[in-house]
C-alpha positions as CSV (number, residue, x, y, z in Angstrom):
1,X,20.4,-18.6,1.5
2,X,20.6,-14.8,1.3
3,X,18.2,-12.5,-0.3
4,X,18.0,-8.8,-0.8
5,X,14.9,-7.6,-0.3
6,X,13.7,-3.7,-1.5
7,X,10.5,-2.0,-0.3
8,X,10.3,1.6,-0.9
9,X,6.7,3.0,0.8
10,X,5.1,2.2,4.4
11,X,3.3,-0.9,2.4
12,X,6.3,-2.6,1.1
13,X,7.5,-2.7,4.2
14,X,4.2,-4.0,6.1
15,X,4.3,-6.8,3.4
16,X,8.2,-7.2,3.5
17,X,8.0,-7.8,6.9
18,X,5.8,-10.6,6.9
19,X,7.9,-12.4,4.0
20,X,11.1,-12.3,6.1
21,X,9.0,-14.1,8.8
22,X,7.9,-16.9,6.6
23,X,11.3,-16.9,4.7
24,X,13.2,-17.6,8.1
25,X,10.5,-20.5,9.4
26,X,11.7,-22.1,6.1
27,X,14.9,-21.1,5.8
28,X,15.9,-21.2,9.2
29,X,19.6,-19.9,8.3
30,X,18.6,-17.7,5.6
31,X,20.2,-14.0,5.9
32,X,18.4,-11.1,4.9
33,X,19.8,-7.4,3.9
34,X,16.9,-5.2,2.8
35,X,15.8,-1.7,2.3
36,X,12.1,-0.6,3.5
37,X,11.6,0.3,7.1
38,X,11.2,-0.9,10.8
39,X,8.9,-3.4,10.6
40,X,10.9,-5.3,7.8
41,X,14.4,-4.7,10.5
42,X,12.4,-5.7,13.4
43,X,11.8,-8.9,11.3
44,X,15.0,-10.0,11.1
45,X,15.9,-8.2,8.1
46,X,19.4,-5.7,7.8
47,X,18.0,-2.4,7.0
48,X,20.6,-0.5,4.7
49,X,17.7,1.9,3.8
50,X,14.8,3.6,5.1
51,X,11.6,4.2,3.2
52,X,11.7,7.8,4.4
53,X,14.7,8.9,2.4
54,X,13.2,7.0,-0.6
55,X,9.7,8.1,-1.0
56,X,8.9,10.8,-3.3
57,X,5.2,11.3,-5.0
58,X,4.2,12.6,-8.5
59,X,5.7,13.5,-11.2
60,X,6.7,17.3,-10.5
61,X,8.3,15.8,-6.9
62,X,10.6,13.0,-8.9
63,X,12.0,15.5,-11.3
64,X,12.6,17.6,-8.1
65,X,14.8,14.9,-6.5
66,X,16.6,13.0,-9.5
67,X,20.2,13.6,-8.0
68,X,18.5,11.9,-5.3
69,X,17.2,9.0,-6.9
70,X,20.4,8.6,-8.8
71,X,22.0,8.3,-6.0
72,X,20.1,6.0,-4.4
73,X,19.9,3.7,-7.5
74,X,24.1,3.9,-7.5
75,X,24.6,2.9,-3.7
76,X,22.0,0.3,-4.6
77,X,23.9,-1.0,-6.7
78,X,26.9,-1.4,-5.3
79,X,25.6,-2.8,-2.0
80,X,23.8,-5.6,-3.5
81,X,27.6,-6.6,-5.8
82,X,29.5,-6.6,-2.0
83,X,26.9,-8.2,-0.6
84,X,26.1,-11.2,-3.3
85,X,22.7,-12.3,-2.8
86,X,21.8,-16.0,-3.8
87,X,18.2,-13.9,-4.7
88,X,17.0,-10.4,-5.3
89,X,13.7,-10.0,-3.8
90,X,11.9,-7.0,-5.3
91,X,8.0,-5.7,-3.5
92,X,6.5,-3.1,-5.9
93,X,8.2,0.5,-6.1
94,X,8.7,0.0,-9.5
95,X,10.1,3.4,-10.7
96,X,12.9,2.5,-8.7
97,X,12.6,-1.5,-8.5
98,X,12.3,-1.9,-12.3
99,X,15.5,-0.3,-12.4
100,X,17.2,-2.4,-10.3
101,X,15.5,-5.5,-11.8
102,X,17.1,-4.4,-15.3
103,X,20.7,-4.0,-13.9
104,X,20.6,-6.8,-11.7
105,X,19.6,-9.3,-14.8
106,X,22.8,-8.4,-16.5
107,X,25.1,-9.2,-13.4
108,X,23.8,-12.5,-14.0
109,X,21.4,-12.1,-10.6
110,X,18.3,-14.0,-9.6
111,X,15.0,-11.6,-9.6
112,X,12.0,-11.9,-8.2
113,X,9.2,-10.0,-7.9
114,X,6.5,-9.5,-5.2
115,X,3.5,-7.5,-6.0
116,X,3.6,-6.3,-9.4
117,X,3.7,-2.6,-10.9
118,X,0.2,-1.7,-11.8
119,X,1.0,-1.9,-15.3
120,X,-2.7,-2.9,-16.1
121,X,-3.3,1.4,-15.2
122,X,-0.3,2.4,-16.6
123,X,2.7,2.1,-18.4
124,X,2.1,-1.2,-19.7
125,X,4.5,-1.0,-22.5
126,X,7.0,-2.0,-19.3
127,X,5.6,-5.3,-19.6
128,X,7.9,-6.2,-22.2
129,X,11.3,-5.6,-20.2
130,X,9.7,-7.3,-17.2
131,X,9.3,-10.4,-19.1
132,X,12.8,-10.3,-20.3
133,X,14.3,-9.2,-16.4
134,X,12.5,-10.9,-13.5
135,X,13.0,-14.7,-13.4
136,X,9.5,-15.3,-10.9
137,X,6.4,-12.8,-10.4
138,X,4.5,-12.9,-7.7
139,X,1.1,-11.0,-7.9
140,X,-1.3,-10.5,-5.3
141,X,-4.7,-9.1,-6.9
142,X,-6.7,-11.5,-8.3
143,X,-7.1,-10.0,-12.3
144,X,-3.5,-10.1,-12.4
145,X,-2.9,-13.6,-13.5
146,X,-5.1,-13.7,-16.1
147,X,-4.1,-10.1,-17.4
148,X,-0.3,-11.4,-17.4
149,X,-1.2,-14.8,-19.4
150,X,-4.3,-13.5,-21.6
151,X,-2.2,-10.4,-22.9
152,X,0.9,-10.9,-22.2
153,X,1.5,-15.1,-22.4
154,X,3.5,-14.7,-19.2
155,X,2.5,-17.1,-16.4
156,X,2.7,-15.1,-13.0
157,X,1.6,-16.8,-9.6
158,X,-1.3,-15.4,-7.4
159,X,-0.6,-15.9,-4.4
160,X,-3.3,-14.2,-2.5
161,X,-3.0,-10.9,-1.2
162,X,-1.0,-10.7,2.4
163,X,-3.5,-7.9,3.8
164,X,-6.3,-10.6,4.6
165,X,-4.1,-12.5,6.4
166,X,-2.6,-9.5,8.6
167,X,-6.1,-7.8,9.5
168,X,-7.9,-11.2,10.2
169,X,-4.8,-12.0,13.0
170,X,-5.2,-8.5,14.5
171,X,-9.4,-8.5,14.6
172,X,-8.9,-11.9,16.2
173,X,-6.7,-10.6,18.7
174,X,-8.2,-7.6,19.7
175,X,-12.0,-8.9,19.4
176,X,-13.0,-6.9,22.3
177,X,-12.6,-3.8,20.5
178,X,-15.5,-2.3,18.1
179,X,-17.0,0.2,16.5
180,X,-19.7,2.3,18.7
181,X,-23.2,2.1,18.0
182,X,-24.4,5.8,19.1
183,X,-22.5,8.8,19.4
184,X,-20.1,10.4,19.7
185,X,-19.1,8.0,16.6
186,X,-15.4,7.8,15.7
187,X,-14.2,9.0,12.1
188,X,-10.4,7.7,11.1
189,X,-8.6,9.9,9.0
190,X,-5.8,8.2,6.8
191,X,-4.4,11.0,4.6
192,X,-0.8,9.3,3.4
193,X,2.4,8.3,4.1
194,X,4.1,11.0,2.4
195,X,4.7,15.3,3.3
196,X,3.3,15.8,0.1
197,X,0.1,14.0,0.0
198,X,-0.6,14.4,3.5
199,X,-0.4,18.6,3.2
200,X,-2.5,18.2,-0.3
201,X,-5.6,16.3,1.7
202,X,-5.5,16.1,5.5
203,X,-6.6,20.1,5.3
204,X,-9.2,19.7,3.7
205,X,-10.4,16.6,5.7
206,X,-10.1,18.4,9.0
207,X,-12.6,21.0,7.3
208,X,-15.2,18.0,7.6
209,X,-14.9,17.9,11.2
210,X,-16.4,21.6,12.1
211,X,-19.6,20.2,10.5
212,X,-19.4,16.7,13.0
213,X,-18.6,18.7,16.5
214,X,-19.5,16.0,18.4
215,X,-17.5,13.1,17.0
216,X,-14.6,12.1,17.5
217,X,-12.2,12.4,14.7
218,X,-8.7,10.5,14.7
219,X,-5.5,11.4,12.4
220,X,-3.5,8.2,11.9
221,X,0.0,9.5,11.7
222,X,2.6,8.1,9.1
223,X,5.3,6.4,10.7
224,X,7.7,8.4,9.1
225,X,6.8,11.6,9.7
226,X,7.7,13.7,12.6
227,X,4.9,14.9,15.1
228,X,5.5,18.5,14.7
229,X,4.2,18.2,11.6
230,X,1.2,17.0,12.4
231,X,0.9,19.5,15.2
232,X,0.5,22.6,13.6
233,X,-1.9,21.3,10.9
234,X,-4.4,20.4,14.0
235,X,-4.1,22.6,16.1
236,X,-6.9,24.6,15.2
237,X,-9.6,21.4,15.1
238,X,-10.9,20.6,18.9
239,X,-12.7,17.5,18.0
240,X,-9.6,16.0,16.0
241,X,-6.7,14.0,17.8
242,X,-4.1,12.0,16.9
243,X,-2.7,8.4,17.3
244,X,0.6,7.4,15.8
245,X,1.3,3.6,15.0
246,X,-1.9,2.6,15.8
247,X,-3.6,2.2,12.3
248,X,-4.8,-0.8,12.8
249,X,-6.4,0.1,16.2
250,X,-8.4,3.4,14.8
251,X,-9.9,1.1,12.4
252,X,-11.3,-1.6,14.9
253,X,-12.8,1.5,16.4
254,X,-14.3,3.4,13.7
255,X,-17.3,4.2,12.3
256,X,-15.8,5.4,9.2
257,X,-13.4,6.9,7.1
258,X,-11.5,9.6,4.8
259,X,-9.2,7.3,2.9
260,X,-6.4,8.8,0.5
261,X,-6.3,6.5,-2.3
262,X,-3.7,3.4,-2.3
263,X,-3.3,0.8,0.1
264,X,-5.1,1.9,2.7
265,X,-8.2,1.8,1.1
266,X,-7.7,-2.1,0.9
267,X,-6.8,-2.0,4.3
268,X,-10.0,0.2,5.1
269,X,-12.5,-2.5,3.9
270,X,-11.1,-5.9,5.4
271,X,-11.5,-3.9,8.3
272,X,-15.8,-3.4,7.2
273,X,-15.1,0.4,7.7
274,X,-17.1,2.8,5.2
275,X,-15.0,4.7,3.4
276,X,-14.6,7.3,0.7
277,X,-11.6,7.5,-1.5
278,X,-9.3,10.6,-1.3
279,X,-7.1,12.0,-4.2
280,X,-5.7,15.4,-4.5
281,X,-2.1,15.9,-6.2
282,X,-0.4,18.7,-7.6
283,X,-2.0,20.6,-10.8
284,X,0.7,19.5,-13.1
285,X,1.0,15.8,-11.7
286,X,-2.5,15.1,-12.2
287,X,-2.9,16.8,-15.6
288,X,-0.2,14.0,-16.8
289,X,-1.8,11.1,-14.6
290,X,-5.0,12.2,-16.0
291,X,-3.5,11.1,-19.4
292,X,-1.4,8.0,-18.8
293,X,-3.9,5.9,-16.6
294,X,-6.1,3.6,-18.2
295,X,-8.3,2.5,-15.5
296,X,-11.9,3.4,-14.4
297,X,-11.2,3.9,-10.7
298,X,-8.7,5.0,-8.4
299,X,-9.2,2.7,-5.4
300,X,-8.0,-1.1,-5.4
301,X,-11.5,-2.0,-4.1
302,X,-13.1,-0.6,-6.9
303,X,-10.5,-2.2,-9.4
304,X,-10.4,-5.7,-7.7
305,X,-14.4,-5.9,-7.7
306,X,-14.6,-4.2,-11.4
307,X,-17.6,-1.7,-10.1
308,X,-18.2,1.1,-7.8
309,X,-18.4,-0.1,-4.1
310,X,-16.6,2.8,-2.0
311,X,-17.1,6.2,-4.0
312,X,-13.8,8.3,-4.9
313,X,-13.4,12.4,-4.3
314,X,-10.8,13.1,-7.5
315,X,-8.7,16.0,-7.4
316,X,-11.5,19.3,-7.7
317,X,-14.2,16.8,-6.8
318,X,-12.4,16.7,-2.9
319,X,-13.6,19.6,-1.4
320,X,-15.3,20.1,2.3
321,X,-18.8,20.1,1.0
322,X,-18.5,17.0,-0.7
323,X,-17.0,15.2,1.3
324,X,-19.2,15.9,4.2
325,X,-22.1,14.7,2.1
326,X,-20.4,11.7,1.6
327,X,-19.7,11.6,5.5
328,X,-23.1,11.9,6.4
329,X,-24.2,8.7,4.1
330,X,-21.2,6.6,5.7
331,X,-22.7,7.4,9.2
332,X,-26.5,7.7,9.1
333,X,-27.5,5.5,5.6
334,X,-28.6,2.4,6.9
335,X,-29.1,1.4,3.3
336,X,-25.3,2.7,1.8
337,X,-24.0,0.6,5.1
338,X,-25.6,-2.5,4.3
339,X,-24.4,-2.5,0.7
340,X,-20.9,-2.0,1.9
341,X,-20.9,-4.7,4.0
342,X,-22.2,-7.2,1.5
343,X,-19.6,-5.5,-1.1
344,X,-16.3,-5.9,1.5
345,X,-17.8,-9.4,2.5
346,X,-17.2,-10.4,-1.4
347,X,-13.9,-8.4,-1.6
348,X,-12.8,-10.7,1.1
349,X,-13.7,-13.6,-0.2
350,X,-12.1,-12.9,-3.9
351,X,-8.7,-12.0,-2.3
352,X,-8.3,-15.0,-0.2
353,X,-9.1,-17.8,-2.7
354,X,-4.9,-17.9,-1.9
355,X,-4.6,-18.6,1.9
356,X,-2.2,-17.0,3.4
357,X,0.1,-14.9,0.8
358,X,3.0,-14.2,2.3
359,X,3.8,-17.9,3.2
360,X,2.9,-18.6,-0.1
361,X,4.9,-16.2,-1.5
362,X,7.8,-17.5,0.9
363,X,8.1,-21.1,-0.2
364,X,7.3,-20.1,-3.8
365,X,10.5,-18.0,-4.0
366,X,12.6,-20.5,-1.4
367,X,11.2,-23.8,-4.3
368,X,11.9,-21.7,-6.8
369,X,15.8,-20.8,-5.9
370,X,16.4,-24.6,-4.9
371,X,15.0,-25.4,-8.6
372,X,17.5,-23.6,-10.2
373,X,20.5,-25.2,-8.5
């Protein structure tokens, strides 16, 4: 068969990658055009689209690149009519996605959806159109089921979320590898995937490190940005380096970590890092997201165990001095440690009830499209 896949953010593509694998051990001469980025090409997918040229934060920044957007959403369009998918596989990205999924309905197209838009927070008057446009959802936090069918009287499939399957592959082959037990301890720094974000709250994390000078801390660098960057916002810090593609590697390693809220943050605790939550956005952007969202936290551990487990630095609240006191409990609090560990043990447990998602999620949509014929 052949599916068009879309991913628009460093995420999608982690998780987009892993579909294509399990879509071609079942569909062995399936064909696969997609946008997202180069883990999702090196998969076996046709990369029309990078993520980089797609991803654009807040509201303020959107407005600023419409023409953009528009653009985009045209090309789109017309690439997925020459190429003629037998399915139209959408992961998150919904400003643009939800788009698509509207348009694509009306040419009479097959849409599905992996990883919903977090209407639950916002938005969720969207709801209504998604019911009417995409012909399979596919969610991955456990809530979501019930939210879709108690509110909405949409049945949605959980599927487990694809992150426990990913980090429990890559502990188990690189087990050699942990976290030191004295110091010099090591701190990961993940601030973004974006220009934007990354400028709003790496700054302001290298601060932190003049009050640790003798640990280590460790930038992990977004894929798609380039290293000069990077360069001139460090150059001033002697006990912060810098690893690029290596994520997953800094967090077998470390101690803890200055999280910017989203995925990561997810990815922060199946690792049993202690963390604390980062946001910081432009004035304007977060006056109206103060507004619009309807949930109590920020972070997707938080959300997915209902309570506080990993605390969150909002916007004025992320400054230097708090977020070295935070620090200091992640390191030296044998009690705040402990807690975390039971917490993310439970986190674990909650989001795997599903086995491995993204082979889930692969013969889900493969049963699905044979159904329909």
């Amino acid at each position: 068969m052949k599916y068009y896949i879309i991913a628009g953010e460093a995420s999608g593509d982690l998780h987009g990658s892993n579909l294509i694998i399990e879509l071609k051990k079942l569909d062995t001469s399936s064909s696969i055009r997609c946008w997202g980025g180069d883990k999702m090409q090196a998969a076996g997918g046709e990369l029309v689209k990078h993520y980089r040229d797609l991803a654009f934060m807040g509201f303020t920044e959107v407005l600023m690149n419409l023409g953009t957007i528009l653009r985009n959403l045209k090309f789109c369009k017309q690439d997925i009519l020459t190429y003629q998918p037998d399915a139209l596989v959408l992961i998150d990205y919904p400003g643009f996605n939800l788009r698509i999924a509207k348009w694509a309905k009306e040419q009479g197209l097959k849409v599905i959806f992996y990883i919903s838009p977090q209407v639950w927070a916002w938005k969720e008057n969207r709801v209504k159109m998604m019911k009417e446009c995409i012909d399979k959802m596919l969610v991955i936090l456990p809530f979501e089921k019930d939210y879709f069918k108690n509110r909405w009287n949409w049945k949605v499939e959980y599927v487990g979320h694809p992150l426990v399957q990913v980090i429990d592959e890559f502990k188990a082959n690189n087990s050699a590898t942990q976290p030191s037990t004295q110091a010099p301890f090591t701190i990961a720094l993940l601030p973004g995937s974006r220009k934007q974000e990354i400028l709003k709250k790496l700054p302001i994390m290298l601060e932190v490190s003049k009050e640790f000078p003798e640990h280590k801390f460790i930038v992990a660098k977004a894929p798609a940005v380039e290293d000069a960057f990077y360069n001139d916002l460090l150059k001033d810090y002697s006990n912060v380096s810098h690893v690029a593609n290596q994520t997953y590697d800094l967090l077998l390693k470390a101690n803890a970590a200055l999280v910017t809220s989203g995925t990561a943050t997810l990815e922060t605790a199946l690792f049993g890092v202690p963390e604390v939550v980062c946001y910081k956005g432009s004035s304007i952007s977060y006056q109206i997201a103060k507004r619009v969202i309807k949930v109590k936290y920020i972070s997707l551990v938080n959300l997915i165990m209902f309570r506080l487990v990993v605390h969150e630095l909002i916007q004025d609240e992320l400054t230097p001095k708090n977020l070295t006191k935070e620090l200091k409990e992640l390191l030296f609090d044998p009690n705040r440690i402990n807690t975390l560990k039971q917490d993310y043990k439970e986190l674990k447990e909650l989001l795997g009830e599903g086995g491995n998602a993204s082979a889930k999620a692969a013969a889900s949509i493969l049963n699905f499209l044979k159904a329909q014929r």
